[in-house]
C-alpha positions in Angstrom: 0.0 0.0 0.0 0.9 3.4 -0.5 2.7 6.0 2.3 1.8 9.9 1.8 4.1 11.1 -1.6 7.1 13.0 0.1 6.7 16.9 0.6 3.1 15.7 1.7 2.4 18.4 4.4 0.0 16.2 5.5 2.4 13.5 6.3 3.7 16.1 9.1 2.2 19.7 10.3 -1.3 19.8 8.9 -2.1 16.6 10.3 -2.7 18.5 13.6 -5.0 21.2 12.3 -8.5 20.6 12.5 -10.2 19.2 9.0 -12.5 21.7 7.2 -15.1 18.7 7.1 -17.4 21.1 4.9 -14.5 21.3 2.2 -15.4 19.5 -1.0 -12.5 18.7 -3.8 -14.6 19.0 -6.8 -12.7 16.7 -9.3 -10.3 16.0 -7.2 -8.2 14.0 -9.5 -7.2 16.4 -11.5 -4.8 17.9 -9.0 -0.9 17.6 -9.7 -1.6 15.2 -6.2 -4.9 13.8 -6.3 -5.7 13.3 -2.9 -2.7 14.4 -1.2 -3.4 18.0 -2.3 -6.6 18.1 -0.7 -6.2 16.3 3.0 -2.9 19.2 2.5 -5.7 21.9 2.7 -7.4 19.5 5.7 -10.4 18.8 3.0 -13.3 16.5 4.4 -14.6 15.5 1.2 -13.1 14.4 -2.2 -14.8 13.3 -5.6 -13.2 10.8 -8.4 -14.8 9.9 -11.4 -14.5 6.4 -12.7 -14.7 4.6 -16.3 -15.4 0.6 -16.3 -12.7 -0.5 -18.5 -13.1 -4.3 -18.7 -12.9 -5.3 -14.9 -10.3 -2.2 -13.9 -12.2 1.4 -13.0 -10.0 4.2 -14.5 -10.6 7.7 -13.1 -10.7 10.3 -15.6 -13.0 13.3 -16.3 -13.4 12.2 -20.6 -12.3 8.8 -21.8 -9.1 11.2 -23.1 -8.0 11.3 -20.2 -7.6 7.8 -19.5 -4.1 6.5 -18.3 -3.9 2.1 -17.3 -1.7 3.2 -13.8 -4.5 5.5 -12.9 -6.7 3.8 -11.3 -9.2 3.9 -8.3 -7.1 1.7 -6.3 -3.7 3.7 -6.9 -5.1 6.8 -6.6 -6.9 6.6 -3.8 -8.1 3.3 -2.1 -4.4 2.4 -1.4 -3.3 5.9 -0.1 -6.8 5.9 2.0 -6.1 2.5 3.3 -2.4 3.2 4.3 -3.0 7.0 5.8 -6.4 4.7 8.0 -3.4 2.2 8.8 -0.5 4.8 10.0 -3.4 7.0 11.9 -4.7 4.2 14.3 -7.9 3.9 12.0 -8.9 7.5 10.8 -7.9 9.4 8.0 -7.2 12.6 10.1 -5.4 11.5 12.9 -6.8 12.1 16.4 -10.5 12.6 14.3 -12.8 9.9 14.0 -15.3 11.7 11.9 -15.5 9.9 8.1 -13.5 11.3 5.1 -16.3 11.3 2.4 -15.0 9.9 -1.5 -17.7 10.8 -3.8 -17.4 8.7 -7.0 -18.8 9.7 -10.1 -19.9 6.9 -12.3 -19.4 7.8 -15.8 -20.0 4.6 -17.6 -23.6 2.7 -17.2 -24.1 2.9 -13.5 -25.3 -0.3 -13.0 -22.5 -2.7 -14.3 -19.6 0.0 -12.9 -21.1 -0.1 -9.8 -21.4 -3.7 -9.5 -17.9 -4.1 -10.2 -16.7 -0.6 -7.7 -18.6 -2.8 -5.1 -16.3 -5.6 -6.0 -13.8 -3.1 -5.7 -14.2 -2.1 -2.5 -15.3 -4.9 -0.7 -11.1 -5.7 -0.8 -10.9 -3.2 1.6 -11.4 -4.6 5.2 -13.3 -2.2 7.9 -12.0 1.4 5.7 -16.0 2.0 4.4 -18.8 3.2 6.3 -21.2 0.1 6.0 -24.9 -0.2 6.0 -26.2 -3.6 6.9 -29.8 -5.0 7.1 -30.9 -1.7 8.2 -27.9 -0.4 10.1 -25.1 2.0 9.2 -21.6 1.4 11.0 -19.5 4.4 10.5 -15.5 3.8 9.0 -12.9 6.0 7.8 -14.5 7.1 4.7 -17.5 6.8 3.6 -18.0 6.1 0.0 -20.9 8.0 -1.9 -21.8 7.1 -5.2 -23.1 10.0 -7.7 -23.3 10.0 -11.5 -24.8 7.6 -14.1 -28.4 7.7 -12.4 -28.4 3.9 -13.0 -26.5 3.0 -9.9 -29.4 3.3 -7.7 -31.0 0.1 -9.2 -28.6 -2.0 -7.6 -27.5 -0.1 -4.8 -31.3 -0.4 -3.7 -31.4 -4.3 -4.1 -28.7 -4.4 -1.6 -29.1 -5.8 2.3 -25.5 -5.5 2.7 -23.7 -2.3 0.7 -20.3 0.0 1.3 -21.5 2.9 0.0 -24.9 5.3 -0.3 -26.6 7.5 -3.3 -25.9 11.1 -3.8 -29.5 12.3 -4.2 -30.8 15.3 -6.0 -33.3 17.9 -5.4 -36.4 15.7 -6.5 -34.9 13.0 -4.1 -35.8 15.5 -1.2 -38.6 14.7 0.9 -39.6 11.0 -0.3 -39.2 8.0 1.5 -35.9 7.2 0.8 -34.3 7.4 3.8 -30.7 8.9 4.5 -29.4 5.7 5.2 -29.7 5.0 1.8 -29.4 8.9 0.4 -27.3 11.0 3.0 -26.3 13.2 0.9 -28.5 15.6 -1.7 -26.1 17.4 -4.9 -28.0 19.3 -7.6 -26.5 22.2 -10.0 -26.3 25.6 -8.6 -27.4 27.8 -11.5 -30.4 24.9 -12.6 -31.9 26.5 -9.0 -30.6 29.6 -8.5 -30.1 33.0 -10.7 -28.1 34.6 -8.5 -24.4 34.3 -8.8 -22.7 36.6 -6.1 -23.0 39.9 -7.3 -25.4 42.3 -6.6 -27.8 41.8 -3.8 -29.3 38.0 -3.4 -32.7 38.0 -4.0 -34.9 37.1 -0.7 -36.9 34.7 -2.5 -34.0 32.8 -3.4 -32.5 33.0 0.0 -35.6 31.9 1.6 -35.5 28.6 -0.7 -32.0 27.7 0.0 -32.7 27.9 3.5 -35.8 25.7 2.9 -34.0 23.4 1.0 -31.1 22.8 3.8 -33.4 22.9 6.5 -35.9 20.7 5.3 -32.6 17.9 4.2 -31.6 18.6 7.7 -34.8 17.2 9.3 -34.0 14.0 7.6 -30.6 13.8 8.8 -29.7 14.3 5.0 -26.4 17.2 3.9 -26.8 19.6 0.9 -24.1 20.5 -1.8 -24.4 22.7 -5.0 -22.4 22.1 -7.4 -21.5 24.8 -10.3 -21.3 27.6 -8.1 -19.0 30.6 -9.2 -15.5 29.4 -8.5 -12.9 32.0 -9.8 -11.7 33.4 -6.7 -13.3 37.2 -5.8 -16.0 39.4 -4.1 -18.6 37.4 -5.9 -17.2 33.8 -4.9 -17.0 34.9 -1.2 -20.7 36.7 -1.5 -21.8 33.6 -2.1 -19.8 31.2 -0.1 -21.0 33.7 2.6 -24.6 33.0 1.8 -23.8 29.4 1.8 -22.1 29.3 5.0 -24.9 31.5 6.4 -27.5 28.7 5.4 -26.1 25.8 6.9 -24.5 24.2 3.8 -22.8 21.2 4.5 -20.2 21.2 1.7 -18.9 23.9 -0.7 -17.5 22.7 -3.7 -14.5 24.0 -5.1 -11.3 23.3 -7.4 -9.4 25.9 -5.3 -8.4 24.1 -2.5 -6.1 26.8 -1.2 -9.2 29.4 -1.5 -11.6 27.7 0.5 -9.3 26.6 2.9 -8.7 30.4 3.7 -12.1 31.6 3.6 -13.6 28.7 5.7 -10.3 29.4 8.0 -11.2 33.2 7.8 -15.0 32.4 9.0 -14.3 30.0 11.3 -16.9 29.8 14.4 -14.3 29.5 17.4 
């Protein structure tokens, strides 16, 4: 298994700085470290996306990008399963809260996730794991967005490590958050407002709705597609965000974030 690259600060100093569990790596993989850049910037939340290629999942945001010795195991099941190992059975040493790895399916969701549950089931106590009706926290808990398919067999499941990334139309039915603890939809599909100017109330009143009503069902909220080139209108609306209760901003600046969720920190 793999050890943290060298240079990782978070092989020494920032593994005693508390993780910014509400930090999302949006395409994580596409970092000159994947992984390793973002538990750097003390990130609670990563996403990879995955290709089926014969029985081997590739990560890879177009099938361009596709490389044999990139895989989902050497990018980041290994590193996750040796950092667990070295830090007494977390990914943050000292915190036992779950490092979320959201996997975006990108070929047919049902075959690829078949075969990711294959995947992970080489990997011995690392996932959170619901069983006939119970979830038993781990490490990291695997979340599986993407290729809409997946939930077929997810569903059919008594034993499964990982959950569905819902979407707004998933809020408020019966599934539970068991099975759906986390709800993703795109930004602008449900908002107009993009940081500058004033935010309309309307629009603030329904985010709020939105979190607090995923809240009662135990469920977290993240928008993707929100402004992300760093500036007064980024920070508007991460303020906004923050303000509402979101549970995870979702960035590809790790080092922004980090400072503005440092700079807002609730002591």
């Amino acid at each position: 298994m793999l050890a943290p690259p060298a240079g990782s600060a978070f092989a020494d100093e920032h593994k005693h700085r508390r993780p910014l569990w509400n930090a999302h790596a949006h395409n994580d993989y596409e970092h000159p470290r994947p992984l390793f850049d973002a538990l750097d910037h003390r990130f609670g939340s990563v996403e990879a996306d995955i290709f089926l290629v014969g029985d081997q999942l590739l990560i890879g945001h177009t099938e361009s990008d596709l490389d044999p010795t990139r895989t989902l195991e050497s990018l980041y099941l290994d590193p996750l399963a040796a950092l667990v190992k070295a830090n007494n059975g977390s990914v943050y040493r000292g915190h036992r809260k779950p490092l979320q790895l959201l996997i975006g399916i990108k070929t047919e969701g049902s075959s690829t996730y078949l075969e990711h549950d294959r995947h992970l089931r080489r990997y011995k106590h690392l996932f959170t794991t619901y069983a006939h009706g119970r979830v038993h926290s781990g490490p990291v808990t695997n979340v599986i967005s993407g290729d809409r398919a997946a939930r077929i067999p997810m569903e059919a499941q008594t034993v499964r490590r990982a959950f569905y990334d819902g979407r707004l139309t998933d809020l408020g039915t019966s599934a539970p958050a068991s099975f759906i603890p986390l709800i993703s939809d795109n930004w602008q599909l449900n908002f107009t407002w993009l940081g500058e100017g004033t935010f309309p109330d309307a629009e603030r009143e329904k985010l709020r709705g939105i979190i607090g009503r995923a809240h009662a069902r135990v469920q977290k909220v993240r928008f993707w597609n929100t402004p992300d080139l760093a500036g007064p209108a980024r920070d508007a609306l991460w303020a906004e965000l923050l303000a509402a209760g979101v549970d995870y901003f979702n960035t590809d600046d790790l080092a922004g974030l980090e400072a503005f969720l440092d700079a807002h920190r609730v002591a």
